[in-house]
C-alpha positions in Angstrom: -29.6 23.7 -5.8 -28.8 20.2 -4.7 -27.5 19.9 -0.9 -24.0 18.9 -1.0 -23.1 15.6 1.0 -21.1 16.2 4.6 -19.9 13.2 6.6 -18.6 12.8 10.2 -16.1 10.4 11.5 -16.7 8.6 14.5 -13.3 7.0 16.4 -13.6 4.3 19.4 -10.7 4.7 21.2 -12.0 2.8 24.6 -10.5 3.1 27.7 -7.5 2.5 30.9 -9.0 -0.6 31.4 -8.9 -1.6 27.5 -5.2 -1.3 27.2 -4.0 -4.2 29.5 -2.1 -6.2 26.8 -0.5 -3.6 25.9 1.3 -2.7 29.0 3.6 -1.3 30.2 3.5 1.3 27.5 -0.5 1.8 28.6 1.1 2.6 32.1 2.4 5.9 31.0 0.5 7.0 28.2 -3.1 6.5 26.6 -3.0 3.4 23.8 -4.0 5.9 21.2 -1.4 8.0 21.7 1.1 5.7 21.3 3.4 6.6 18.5 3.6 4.3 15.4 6.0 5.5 12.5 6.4 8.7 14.1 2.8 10.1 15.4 0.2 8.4 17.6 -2.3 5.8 16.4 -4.9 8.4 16.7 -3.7 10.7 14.3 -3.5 8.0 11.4 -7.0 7.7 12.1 -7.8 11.5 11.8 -5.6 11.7 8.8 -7.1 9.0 6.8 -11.1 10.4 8.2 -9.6 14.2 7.2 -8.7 12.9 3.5 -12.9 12.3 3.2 -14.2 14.8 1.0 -16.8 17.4 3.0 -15.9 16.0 6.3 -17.7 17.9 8.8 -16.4 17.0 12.3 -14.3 14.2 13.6 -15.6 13.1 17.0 -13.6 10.8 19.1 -14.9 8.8 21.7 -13.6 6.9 24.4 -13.9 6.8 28.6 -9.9 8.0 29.2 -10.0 11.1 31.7 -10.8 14.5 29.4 -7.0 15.7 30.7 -5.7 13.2 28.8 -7.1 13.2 25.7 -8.2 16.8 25.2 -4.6 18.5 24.5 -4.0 16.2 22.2 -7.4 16.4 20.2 -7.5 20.2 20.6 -3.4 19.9 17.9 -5.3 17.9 15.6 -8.2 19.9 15.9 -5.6 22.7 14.7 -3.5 21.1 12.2 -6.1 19.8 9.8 -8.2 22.6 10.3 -11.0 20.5 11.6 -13.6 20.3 14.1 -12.4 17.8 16.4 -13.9 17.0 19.5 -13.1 14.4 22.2 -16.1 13.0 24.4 -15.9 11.2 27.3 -17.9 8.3 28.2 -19.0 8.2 32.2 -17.7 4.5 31.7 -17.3 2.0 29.3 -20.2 2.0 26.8 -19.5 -0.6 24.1 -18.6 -0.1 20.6 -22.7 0.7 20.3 -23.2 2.8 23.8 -21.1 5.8 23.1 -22.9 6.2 19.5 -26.0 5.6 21.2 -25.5 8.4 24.0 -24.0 11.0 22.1 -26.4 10.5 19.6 -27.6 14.2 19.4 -23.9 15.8 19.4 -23.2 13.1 16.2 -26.6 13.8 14.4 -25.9 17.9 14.8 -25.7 19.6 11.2 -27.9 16.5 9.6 -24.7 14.5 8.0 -25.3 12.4 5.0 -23.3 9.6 6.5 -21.5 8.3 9.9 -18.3 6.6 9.6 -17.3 4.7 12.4 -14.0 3.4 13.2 -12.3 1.0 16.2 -9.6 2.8 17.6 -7.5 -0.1 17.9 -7.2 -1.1 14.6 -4.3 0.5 11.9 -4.8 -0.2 8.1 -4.7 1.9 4.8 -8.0 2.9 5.2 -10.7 2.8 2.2 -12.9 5.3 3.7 -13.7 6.9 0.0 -14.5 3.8 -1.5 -16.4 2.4 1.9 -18.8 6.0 1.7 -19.2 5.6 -2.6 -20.2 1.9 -1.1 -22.6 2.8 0.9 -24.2 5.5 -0.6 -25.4 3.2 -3.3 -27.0 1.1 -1.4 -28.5 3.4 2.0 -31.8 3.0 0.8 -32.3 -0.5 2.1 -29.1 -0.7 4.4 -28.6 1.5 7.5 -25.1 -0.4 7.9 -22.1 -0.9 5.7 -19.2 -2.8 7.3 -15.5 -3.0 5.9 -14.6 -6.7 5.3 -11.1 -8.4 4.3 -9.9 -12.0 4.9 -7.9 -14.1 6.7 -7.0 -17.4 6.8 -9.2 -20.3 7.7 -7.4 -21.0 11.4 -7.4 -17.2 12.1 -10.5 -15.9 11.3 -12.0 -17.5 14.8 -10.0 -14.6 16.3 -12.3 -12.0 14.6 -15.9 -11.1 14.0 -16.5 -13.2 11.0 -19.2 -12.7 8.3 -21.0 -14.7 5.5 -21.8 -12.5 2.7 -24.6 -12.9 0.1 -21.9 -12.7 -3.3 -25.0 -12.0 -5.2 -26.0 -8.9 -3.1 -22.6 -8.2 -0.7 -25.4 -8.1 1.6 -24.8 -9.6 5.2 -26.1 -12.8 5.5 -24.8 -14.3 9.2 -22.4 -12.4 11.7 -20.7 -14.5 14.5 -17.8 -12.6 17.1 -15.0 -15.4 17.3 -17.0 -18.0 16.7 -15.7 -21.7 18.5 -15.7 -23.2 14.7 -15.4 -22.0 11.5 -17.6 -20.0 10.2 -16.0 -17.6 6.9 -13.0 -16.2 6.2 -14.3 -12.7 6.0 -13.5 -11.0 9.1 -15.2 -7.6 10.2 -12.6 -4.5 10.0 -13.9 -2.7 12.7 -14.9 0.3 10.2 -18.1 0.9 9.5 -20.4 3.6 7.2 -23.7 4.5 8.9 -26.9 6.3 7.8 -28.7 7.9 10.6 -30.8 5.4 10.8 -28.9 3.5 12.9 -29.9 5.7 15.5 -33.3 4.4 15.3 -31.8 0.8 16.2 -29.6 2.1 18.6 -32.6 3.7 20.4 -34.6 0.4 19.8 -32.2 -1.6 21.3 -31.9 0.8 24.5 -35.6 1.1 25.5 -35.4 -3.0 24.9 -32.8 -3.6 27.6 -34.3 -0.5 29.9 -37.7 -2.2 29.4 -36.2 -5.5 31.0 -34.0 -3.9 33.5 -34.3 -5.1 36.9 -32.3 -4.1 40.1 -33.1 -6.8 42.0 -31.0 -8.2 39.5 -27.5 -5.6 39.9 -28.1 -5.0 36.2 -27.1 -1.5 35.5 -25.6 -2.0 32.4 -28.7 -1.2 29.9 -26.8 1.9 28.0 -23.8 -0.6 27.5 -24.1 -1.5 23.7 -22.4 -3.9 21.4 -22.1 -3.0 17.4 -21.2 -6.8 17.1 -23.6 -8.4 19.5 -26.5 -6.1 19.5 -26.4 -4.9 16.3 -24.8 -7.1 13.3 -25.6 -10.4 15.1 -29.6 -10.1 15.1 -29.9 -8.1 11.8 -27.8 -10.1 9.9 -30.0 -11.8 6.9 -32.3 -8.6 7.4 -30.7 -7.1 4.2 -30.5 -3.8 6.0 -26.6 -4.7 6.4 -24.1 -4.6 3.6 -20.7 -5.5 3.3 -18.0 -3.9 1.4 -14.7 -6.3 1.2 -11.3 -4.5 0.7 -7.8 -6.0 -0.2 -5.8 -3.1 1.3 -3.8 -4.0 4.5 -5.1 -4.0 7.7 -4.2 -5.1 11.5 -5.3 -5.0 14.7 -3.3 -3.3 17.2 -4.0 -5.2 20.8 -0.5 -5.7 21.9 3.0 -3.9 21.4 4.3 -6.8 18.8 1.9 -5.3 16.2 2.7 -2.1 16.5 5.9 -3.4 15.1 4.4 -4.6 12.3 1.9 -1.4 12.2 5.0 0.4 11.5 6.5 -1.3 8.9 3.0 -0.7 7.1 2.5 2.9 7.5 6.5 3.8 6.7 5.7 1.7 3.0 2.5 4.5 3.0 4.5 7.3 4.0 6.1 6.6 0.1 2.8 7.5 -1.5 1.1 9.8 1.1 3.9 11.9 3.3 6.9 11.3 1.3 8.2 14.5 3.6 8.0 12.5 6.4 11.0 9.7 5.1 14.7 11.3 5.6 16.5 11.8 2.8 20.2 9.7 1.9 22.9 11.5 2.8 27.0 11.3 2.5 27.0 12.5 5.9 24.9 9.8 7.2 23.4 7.7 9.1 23.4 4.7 7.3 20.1 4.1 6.5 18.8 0.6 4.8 15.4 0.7 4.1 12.3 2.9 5.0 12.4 4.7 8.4 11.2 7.4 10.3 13.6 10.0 12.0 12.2 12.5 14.3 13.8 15.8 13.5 15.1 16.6 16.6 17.0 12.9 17.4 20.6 12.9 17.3 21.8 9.8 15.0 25.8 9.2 14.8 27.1 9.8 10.8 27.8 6.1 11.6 25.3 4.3 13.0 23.5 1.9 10.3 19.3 2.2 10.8 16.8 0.2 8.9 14.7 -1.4 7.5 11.5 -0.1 9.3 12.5 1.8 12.5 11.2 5.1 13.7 13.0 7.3 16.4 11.3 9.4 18.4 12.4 13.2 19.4 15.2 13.4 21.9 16.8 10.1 21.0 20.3 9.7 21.0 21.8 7.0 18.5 26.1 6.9 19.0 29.1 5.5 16.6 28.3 2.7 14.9 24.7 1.3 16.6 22.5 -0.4 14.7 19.0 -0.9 14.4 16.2 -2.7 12.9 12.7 -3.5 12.7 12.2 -0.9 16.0 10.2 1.8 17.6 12.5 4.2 19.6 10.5 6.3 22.0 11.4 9.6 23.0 14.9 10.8 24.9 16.0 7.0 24.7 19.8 6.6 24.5 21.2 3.8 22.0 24.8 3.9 22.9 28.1 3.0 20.2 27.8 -0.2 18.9 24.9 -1.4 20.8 22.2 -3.5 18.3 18.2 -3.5 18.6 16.2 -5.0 16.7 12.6 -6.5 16.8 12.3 -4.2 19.6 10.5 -1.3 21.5 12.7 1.1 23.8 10.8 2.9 25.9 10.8 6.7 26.9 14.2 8.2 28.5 15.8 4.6 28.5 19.6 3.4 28.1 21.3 0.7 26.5 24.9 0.1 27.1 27.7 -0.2 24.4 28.2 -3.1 22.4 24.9 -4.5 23.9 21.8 -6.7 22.1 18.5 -5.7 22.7 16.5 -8.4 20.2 13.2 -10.0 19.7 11.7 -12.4 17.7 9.4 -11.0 14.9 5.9 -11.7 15.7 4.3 -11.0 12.1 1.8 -13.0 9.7 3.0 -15.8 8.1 4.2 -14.0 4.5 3.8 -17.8 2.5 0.0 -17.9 3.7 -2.6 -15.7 1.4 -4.1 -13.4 3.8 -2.8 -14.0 6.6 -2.9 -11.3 9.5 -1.1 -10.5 12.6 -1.4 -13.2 15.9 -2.3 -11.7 19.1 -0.6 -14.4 21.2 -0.9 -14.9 24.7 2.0 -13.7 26.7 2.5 -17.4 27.5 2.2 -20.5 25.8 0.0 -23.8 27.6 3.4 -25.1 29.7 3.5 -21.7 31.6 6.5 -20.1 29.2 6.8 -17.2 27.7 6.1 -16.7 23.9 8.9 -16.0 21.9 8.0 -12.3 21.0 9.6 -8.7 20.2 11.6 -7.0 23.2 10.3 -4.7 25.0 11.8 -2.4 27.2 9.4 -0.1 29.8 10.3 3.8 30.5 13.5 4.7 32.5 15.1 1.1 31.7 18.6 1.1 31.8 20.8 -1.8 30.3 24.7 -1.9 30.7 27.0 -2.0 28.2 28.3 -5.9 26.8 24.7 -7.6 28.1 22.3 -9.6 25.8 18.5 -9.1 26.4 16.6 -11.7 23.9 12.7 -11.8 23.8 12.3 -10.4 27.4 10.2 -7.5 29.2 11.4 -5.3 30.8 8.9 -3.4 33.3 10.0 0.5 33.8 12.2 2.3 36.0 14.5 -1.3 36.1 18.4 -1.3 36.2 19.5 -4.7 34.4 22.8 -6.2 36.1 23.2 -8.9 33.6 22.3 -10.5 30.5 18.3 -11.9 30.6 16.8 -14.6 27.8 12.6 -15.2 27.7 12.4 -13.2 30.8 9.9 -10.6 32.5 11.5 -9.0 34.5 9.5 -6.8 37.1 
């Protein structure tokens, strides 16, 4: 009988310390658990990685605190009838140190393959396509990474790669290079045999052999997938690359979840249709694809849409409308207010007939492969960069105020309108 082929699924989520730029929703709640057309960013990764055929366990890594993460794992774990486990790095490891030091809890059952994904990236993953991929050619690569493109100017933002067209073999890796180097950019997703382990292990006893505290360097089980690993065995032909046209983003700051959502709402069409609300004479209004939590309360004449998910709890009165929005949980849109290109956070208020509005931070539709900006917060004179709104938990705005590309830290009372503002 021939063995049947089982996979795992590795997820980097990282850390507290990871989520900086995307305060102040990181204040209150782990980055992956942020919700993005209705359920957290984690869960599109476990739904895509529970879609592979003879999955075996879905690990997730990451250094947040086990109380944290371990509720939330233990639902998944439930609802897709998975083993799902969450494992908790003593500190930040690296993309490469968490593999590397749970190596014998991720080799356990002898899978055929390893699939590794960044936490902080959101995409219509390819993950059948990436394993068929790889399997054809894991008998001289231990490595397959996931490319796409992006344009020339924006691929110095990503891990760019030249690739041998002749053998889609990894020729030259660079991690935002200071020139240009390709416009294929590293996904962040990865199929692994278990030979990689062997590198990994390599690569450890290398930096424990040249340890030294005299020197304060305690960081020998930190690891890098990009540094230590595609950088010095690129044009080894042990790496291949598999280049996909699907859509993919990172997800570093709140502006792309914005545009994160937009994506997955167009996906819910083909893959959770259930999860779109249906027209109704009764209402809302809705224009366009949007997510409605079940247990929101949306006025018969409130207009939503295009692209905007509410949360549970929300209250949306006469007449509001919204577009191009998240709507966390418990928030309060009062009559006639208008959001859009916005976030409002958890439990927060804002007024009648008031505008909560950004400006839309997405790629550049008239540019072939272009992909989402991760702007600074400010630009080089010390302003703030036109961007989405954002409004922190426990915010309250009053009725008949403006707030235009401002952010708005939590627990803050506005008194007054407020243009290209933080207000803290």
């Amino acid at each position: 009988m021939v063995p049947r082929n089982v996979y795992k699924a590795i997820i980097l989520i990282g850390g507290p310390q990871k989520g900086t730029r995307f305060r102040p929703f990181s204040l209150d709640l782990p980055k992956p658990l942020f919700p993005v057309a209705g359920i957290p960013i984690l869960q599109h990764h476990v739904e895509a990685c529970s879609r592979i055929p003879n999955i075996k366990e879905i690990l997730v890594i990451g250094f947040y605190q086990h109380s944290q993460m371990s509720q939330f794992v233990s639902q998944l774990a439930d609802e897709f009838n998975i083993s799902i486990r969450y494992l908790q790095e003593f500190r930040s490891l690296g993309t490469a140190g968490g593999l590397y030091h749970f190596r014998d809890q991720i080799l356990a059952g002898s899978p055929s393959m390893v699939i590794v994904i960044n936490g902080d990236v959101c995409a219509d993953f390819p993950l059948d396509e990436l394993i068929e991929f790889h399997a054809s050619r894991s008998e001289e690569c231990f490595m397959t990474v996931t490319s796409t493109e992006s344009t020339r100017s924006q691929s110095q933002n990503f891990g760019c790669l030249v690739i041998d067209p002749a053998t889609s073999k990894l020729v030259h890796f660079v991690d935002k290079p200071s020139s240009f180097i390709s416009c294929h950019i590293s996904c962040g997703v990865y199929a692994c045999s278990s030979e990689i382990f062997d590198v990994l292990t390599d690569i450890f006893r290398r930096k424990a052999a040249s340890f030294s505290w005299s020197e304060g360097n305690s960081d020998q089980e930190s690891m890098s997938l990009e540094s230590d690993v595609l950088s010095p065995f690129a044009n080894s032909g042990r790496i291949a690359v598999f280049t996909t046209l699907r859509w993919w983003s990172q997800v570093k700051t709140p502006a792309a979840t914005i545009y994160a959502n937009r994506h997955y709402l167009t996906l819910y069409q083909k893959m959770h249709p259930e999860r779109l609300p249906a027209l109704s004479d009764k209402g809302p209004v809705l224009k366009g694809l949007c997510f409605i939590h079940p247990k929101a309360k949306v006025h018969a004449t409130a207009v939503i849409g295009p692209n905007v998910s509410i949360g549970p709890g929300v209250v949306i009165g006469a007449g509001a409308r919204i577009l191009e929005s998240i709507i966390l949980r418990d928030a309060v849109i009062q009559d006639h207010a208008h959001v859009r290109y916005s976030i409002v956070g958890w439990d927060s208020t804002i007024g009648e007939w008031s505008r909560v509005e950004g400006t839309p931070d997405d790629p550049n539709p008239n540019r072939p492969f272009a992909k989402m900006e991760n702007k600074s917060l400010f630009d080089t004179s010390g302003k703030l960069n036109p961007s989405i709104s954002i409004l922190g938990s426990n915010v309250q705005v009053p009725p008949q105020v403006i707030v235009l590309n401002s952010i708005v830290l939590p627990y803050k009372e506005l008194s007054g309108s407020v243009k290209n503002e933080i207000i803290l």
